[in-house]
N, CA, C and O atoms as CSV, one atom per row, in Angstrom:
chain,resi,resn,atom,element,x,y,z
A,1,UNK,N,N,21.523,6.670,32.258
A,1,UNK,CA,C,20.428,5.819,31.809
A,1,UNK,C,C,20.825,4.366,32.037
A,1,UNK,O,O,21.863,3.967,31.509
A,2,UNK,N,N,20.237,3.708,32.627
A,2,UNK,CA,C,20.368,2.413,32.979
A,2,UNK,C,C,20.114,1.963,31.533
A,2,UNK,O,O,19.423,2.382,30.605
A,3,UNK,N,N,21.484,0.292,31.845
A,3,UNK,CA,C,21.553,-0.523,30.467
A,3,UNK,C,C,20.310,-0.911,29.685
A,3,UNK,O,O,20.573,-1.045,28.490
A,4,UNK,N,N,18.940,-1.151,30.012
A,4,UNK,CA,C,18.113,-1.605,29.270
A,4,UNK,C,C,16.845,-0.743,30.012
A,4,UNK,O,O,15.929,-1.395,30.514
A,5,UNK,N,N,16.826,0.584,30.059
A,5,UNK,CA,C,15.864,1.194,30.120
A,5,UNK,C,C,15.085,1.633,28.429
A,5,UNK,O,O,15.486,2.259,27.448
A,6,UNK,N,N,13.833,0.927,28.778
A,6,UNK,CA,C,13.294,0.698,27.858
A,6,UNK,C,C,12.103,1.902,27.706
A,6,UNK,O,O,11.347,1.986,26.738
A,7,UNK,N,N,12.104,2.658,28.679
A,7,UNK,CA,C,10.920,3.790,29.090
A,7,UNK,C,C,11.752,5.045,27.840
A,7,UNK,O,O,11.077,5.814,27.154
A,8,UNK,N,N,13.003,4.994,27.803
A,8,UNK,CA,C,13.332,5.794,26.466
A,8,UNK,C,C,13.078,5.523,24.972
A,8,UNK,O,O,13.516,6.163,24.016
A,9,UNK,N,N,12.334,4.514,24.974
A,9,UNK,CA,C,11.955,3.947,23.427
A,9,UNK,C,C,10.481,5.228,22.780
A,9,UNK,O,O,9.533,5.396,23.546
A,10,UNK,N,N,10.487,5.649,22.015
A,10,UNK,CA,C,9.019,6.365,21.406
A,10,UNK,C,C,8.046,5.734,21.302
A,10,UNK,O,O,7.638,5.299,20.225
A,11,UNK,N,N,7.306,5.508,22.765
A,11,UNK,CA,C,5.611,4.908,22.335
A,11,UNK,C,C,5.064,5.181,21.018
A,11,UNK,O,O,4.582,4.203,20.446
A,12,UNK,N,N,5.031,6.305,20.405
A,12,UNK,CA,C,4.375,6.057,19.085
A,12,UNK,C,C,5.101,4.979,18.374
A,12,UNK,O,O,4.654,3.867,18.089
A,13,UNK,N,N,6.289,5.457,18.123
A,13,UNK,CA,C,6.900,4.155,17.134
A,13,UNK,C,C,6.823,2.842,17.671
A,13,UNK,O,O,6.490,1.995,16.842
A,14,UNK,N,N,7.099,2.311,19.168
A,14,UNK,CA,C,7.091,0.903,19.378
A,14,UNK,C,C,5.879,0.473,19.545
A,14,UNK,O,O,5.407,0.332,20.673
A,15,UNK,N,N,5.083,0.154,18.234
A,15,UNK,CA,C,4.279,-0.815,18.217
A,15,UNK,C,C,4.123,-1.746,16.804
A,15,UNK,O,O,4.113,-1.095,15.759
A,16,UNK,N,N,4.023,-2.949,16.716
A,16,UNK,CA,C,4.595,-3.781,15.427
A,16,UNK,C,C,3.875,-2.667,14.262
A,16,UNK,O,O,4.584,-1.824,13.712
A,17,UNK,N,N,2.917,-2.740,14.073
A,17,UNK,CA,C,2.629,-2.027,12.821
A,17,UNK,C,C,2.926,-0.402,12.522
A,17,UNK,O,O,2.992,-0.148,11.320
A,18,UNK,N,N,3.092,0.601,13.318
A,18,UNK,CA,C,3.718,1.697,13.753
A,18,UNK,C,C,4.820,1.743,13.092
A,18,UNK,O,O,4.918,2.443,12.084
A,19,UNK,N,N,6.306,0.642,13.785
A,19,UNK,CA,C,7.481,0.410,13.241
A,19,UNK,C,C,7.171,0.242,11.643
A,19,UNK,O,O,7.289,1.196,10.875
A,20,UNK,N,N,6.862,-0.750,11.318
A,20,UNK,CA,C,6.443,-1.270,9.833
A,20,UNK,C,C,6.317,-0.124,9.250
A,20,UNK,O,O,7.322,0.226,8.631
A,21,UNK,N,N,5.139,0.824,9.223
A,21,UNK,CA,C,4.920,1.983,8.843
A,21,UNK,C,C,6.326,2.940,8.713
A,21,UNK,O,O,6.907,2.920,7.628
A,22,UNK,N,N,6.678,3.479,9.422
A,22,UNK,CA,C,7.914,3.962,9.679
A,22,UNK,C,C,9.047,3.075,8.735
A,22,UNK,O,O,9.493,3.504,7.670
A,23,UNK,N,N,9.394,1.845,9.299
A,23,UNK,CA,C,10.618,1.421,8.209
A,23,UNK,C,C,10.044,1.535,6.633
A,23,UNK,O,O,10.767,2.147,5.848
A,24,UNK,N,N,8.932,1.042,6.192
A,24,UNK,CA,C,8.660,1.483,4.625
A,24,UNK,C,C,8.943,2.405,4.574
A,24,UNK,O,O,10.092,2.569,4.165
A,25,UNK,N,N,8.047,3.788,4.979
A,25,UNK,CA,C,8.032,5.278,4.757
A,25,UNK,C,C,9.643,5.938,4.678
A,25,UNK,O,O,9.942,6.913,3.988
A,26,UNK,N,N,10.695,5.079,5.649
A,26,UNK,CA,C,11.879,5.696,5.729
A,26,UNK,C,C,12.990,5.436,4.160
A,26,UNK,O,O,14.090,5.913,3.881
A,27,UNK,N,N,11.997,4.386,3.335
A,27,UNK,CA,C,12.864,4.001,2.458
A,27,UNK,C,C,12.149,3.810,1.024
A,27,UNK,O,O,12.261,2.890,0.214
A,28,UNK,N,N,11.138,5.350,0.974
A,28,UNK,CA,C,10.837,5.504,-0.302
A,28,UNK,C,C,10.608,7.211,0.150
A,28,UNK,O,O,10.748,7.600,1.309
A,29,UNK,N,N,10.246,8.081,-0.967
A,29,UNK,CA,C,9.419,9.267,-0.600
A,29,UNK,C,C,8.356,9.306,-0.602
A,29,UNK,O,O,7.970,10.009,0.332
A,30,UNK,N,N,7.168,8.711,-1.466
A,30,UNK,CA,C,6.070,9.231,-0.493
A,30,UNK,C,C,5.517,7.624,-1.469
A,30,UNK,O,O,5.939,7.162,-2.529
A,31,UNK,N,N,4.207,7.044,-0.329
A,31,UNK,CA,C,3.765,5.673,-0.092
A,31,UNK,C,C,2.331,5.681,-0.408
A,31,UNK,O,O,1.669,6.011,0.577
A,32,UNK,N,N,1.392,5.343,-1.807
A,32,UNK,CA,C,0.059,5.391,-0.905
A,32,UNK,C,C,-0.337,4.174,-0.247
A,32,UNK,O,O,0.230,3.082,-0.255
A,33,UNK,N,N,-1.297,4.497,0.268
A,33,UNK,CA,C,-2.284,3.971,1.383
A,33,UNK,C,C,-1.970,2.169,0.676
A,33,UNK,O,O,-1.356,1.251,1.220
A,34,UNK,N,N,-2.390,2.182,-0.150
A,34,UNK,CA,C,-2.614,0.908,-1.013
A,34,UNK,C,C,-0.969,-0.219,-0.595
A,34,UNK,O,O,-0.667,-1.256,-0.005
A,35,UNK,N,N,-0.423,0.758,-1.290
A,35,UNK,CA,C,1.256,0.264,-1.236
A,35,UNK,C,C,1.401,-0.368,0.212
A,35,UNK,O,O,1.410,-1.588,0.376
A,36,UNK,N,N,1.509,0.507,1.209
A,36,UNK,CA,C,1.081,0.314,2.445
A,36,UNK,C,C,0.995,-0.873,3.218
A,36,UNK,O,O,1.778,-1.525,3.908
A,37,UNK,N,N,-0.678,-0.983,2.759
A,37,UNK,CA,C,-1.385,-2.081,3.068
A,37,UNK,C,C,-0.443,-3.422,2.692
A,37,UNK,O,O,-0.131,-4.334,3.458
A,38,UNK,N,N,-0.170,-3.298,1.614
A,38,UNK,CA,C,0.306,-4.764,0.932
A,38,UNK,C,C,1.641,-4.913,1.715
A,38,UNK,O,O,1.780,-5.822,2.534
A,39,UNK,N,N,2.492,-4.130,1.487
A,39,UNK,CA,C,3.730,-4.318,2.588
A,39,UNK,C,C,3.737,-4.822,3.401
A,39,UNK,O,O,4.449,-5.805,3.609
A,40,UNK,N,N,2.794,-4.241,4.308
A,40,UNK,CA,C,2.486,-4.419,5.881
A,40,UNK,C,C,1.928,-5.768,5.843
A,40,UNK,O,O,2.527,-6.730,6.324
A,41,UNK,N,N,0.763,-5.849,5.264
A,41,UNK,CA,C,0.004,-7.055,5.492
A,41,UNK,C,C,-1.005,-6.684,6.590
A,41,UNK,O,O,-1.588,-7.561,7.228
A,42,UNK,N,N,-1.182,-5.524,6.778
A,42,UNK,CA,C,-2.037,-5.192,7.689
A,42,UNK,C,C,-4.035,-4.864,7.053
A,42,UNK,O,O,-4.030,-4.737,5.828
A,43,UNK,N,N,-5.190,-4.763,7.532
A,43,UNK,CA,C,-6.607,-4.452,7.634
A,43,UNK,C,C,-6.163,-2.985,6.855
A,43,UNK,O,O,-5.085,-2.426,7.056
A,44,UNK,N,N,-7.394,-2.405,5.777
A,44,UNK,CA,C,-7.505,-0.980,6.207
A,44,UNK,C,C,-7.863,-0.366,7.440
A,44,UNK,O,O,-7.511,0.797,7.638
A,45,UNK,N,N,-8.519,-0.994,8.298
A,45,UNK,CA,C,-9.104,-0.127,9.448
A,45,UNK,C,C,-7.314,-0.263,10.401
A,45,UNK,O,O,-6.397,0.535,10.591
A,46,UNK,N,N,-7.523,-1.486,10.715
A,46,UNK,CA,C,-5.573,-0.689,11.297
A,46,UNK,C,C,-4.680,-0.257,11.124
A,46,UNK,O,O,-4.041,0.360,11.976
A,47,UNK,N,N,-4.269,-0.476,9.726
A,47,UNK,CA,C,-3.435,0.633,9.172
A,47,UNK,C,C,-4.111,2.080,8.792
A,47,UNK,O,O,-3.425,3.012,8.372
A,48,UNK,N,N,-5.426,2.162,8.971
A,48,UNK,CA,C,-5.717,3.807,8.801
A,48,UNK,C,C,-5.514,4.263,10.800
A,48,UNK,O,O,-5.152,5.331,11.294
A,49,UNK,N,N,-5.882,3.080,11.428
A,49,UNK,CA,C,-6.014,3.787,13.089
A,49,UNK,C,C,-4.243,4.340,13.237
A,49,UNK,O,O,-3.978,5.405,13.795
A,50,UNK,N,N,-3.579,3.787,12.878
A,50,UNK,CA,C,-2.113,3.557,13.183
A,50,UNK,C,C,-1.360,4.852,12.326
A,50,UNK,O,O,-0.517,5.522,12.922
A,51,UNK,N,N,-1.629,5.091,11.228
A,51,UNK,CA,C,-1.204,6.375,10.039
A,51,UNK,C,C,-1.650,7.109,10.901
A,51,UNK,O,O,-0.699,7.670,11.446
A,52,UNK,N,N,-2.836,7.495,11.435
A,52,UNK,CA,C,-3.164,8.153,11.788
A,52,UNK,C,C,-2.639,8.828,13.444
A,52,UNK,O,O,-2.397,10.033,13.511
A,53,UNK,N,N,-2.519,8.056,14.540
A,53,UNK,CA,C,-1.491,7.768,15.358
A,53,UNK,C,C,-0.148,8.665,15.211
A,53,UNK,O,O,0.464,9.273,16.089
A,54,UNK,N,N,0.163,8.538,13.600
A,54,UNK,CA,C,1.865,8.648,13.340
A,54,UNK,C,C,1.476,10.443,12.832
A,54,UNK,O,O,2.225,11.375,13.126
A,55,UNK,N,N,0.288,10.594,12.111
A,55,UNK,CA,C,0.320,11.811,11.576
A,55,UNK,C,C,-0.046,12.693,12.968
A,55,UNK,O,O,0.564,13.725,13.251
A,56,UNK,N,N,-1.098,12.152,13.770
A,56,UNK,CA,C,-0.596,13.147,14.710
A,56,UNK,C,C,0.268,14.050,15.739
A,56,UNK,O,O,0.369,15.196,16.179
A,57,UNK,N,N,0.901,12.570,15.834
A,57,UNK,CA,C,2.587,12.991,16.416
A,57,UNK,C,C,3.424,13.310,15.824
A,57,UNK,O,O,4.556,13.170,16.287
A,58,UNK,N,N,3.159,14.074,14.101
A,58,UNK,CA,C,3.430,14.956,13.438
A,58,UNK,C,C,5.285,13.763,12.422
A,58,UNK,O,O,6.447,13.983,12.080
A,59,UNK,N,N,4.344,12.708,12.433
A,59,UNK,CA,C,6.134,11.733,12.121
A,59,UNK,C,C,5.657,11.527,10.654
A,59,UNK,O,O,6.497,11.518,9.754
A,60,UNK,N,N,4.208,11.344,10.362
A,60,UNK,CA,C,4.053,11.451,8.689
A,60,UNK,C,C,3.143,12.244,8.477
A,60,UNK,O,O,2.242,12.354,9.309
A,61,UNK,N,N,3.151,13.358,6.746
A,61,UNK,CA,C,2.529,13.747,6.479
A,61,UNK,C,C,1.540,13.329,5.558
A,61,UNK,O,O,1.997,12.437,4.842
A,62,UNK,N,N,0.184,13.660,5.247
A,62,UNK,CA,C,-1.196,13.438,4.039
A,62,UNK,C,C,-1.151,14.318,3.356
A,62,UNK,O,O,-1.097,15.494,3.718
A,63,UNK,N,N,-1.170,13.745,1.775
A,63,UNK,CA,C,-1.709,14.165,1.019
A,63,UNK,C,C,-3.207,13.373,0.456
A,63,UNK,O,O,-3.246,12.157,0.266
A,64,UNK,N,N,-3.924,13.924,0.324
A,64,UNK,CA,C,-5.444,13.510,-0.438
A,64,UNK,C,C,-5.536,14.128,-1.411
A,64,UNK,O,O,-5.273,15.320,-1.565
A,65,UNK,N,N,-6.037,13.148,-2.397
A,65,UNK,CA,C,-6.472,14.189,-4.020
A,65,UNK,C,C,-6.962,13.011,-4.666
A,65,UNK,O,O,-6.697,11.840,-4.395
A,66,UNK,N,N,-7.715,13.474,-5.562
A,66,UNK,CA,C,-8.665,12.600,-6.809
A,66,UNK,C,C,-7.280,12.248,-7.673
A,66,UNK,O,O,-6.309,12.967,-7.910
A,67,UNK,N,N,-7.557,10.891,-8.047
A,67,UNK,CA,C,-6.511,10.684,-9.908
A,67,UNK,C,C,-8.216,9.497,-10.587
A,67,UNK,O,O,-8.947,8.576,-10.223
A,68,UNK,N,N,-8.004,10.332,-11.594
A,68,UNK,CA,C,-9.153,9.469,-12.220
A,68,UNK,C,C,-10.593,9.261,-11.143
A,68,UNK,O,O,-11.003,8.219,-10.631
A,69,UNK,N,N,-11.102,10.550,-11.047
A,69,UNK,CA,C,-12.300,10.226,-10.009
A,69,UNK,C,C,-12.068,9.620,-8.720
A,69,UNK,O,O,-12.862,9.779,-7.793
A,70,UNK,N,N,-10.763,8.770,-8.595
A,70,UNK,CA,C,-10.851,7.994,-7.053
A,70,UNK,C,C,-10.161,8.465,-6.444
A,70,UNK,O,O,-9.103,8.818,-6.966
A,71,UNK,N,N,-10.409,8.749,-4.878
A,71,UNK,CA,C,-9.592,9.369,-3.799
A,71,UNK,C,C,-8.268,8.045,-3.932
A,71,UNK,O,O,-8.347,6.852,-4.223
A,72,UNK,N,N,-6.707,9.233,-3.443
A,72,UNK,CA,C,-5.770,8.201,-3.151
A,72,UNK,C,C,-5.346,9.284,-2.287
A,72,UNK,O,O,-5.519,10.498,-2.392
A,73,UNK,N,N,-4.580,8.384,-1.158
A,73,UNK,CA,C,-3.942,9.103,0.142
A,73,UNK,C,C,-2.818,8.723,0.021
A,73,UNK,O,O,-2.591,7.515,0.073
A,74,UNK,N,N,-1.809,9.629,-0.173
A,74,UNK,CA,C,0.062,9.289,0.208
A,74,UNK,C,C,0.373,9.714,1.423
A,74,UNK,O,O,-0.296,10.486,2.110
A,75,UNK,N,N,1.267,9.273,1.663
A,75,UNK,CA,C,2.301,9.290,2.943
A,75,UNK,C,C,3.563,9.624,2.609
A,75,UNK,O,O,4.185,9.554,1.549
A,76,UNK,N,N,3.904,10.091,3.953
A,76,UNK,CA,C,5.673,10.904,3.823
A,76,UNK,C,C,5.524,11.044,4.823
A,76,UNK,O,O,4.609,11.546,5.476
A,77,UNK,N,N,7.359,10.155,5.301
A,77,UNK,CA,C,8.020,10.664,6.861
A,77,UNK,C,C,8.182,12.177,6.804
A,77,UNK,O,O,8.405,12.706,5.715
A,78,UNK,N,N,8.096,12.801,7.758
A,78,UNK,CA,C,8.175,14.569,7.915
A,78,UNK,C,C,9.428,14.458,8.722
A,78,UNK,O,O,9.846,13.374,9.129
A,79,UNK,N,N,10.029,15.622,8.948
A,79,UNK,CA,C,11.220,15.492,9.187
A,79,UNK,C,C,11.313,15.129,10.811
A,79,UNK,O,O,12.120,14.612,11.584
A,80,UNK,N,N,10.331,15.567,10.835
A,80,UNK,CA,C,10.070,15.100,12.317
A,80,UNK,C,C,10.321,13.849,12.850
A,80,UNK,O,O,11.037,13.461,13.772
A,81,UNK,N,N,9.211,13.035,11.687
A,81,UNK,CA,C,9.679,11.415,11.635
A,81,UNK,C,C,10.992,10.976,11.487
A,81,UNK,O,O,11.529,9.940,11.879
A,82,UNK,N,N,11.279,11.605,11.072
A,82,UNK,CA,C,13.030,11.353,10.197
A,82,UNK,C,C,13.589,10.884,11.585
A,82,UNK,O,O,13.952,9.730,11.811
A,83,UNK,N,N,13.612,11.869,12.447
A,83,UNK,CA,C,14.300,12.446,13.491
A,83,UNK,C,C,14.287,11.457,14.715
A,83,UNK,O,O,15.220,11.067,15.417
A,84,UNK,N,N,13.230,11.234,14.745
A,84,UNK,CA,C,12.285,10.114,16.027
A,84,UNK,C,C,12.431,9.052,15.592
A,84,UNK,O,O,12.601,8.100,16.353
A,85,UNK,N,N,12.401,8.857,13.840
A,85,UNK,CA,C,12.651,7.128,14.160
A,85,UNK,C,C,14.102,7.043,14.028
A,85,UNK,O,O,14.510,5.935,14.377
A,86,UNK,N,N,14.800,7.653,13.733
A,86,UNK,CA,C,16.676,7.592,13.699
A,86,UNK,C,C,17.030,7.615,15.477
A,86,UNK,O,O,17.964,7.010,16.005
A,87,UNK,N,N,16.380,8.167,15.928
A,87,UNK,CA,C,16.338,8.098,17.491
A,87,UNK,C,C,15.852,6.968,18.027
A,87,UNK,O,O,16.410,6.563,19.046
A,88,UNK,N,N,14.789,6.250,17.515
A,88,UNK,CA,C,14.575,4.820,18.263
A,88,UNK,C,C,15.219,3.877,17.606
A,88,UNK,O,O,14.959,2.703,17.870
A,89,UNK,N,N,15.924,4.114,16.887
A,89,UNK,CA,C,16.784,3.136,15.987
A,89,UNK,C,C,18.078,3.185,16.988
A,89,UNK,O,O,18.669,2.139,17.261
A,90,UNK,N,N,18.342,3.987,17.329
A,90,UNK,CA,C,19.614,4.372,17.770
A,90,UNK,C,C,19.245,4.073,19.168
A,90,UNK,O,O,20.169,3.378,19.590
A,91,UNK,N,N,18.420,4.229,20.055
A,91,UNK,CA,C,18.251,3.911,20.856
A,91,UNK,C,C,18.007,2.204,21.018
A,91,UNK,O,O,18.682,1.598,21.850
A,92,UNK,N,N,17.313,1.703,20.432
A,92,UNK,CA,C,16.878,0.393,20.614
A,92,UNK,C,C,18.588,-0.447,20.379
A,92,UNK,O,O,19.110,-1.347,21.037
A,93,UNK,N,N,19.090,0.319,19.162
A,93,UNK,CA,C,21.002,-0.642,18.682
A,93,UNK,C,C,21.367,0.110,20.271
A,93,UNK,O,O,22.559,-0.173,20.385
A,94,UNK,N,N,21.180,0.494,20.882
A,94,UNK,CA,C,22.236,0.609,21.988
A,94,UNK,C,C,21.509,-0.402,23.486
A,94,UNK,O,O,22.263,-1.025,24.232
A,95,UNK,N,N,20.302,-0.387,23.643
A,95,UNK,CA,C,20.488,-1.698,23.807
A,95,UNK,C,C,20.839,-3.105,23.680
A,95,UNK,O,O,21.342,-3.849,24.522
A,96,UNK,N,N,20.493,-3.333,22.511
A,96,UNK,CA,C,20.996,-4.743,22.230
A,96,UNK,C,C,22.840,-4.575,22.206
A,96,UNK,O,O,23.660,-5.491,22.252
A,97,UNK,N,N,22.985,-3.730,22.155
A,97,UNK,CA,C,24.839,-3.698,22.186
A,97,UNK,C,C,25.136,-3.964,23.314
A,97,UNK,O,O,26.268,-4.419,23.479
A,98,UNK,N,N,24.301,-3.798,24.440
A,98,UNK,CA,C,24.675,-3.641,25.902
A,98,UNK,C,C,24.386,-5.501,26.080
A,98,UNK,O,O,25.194,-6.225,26.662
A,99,UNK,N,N,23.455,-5.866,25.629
A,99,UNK,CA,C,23.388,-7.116,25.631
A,99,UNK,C,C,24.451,-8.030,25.736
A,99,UNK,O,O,24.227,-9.240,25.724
């Protein structure tokens, strides 16, 4: 693999709000939607396009359920996620090492 081949990075994960998503999620167990938002600093509509993005490439899982009449949605890295973002982590520190 050439020193700064960058075509090995996980398109899902490399994109600013994607990552974001991912580093919170990696450093709690499960996130709602709300929490999320405020972290990030991101829209609901892009942080729902982007969760959504991540749940299909199977890196976080949904839960939905009523508390007090109102829908709330949590999040959780799946192990999957676990896996893929410890891999672009590890991948991305071995570029900049080559640096």
């Amino acid at each position: 693999m050439p020193d700064f081949d960058y075509q090995h990075l996980d398109e899902v994960i490399h994109s600013r709000i994607r990552l974001a998503i991912m580093a919170v999620l990696v450093s709690v167990d499960e996130a709602e939607f709300t929490f999320l938002r405020e972290k990030i600093g991101a829209t609901d509509g892009n942080l729902s396009i982007h969760l959504k993005k991540l749940e299909e490439a199977g890196y976080v899982a949904v839960t939905r359920q009523f508390v007090a009449k109102k829908p709330v949605t949590s999040y959780t890295l799946s192990r999957k996620g676990r896996k893929a973002f410890a891999a672009y982590i590890d991948r991305l520190g071995a570029m900049i090492k080559r640096a």
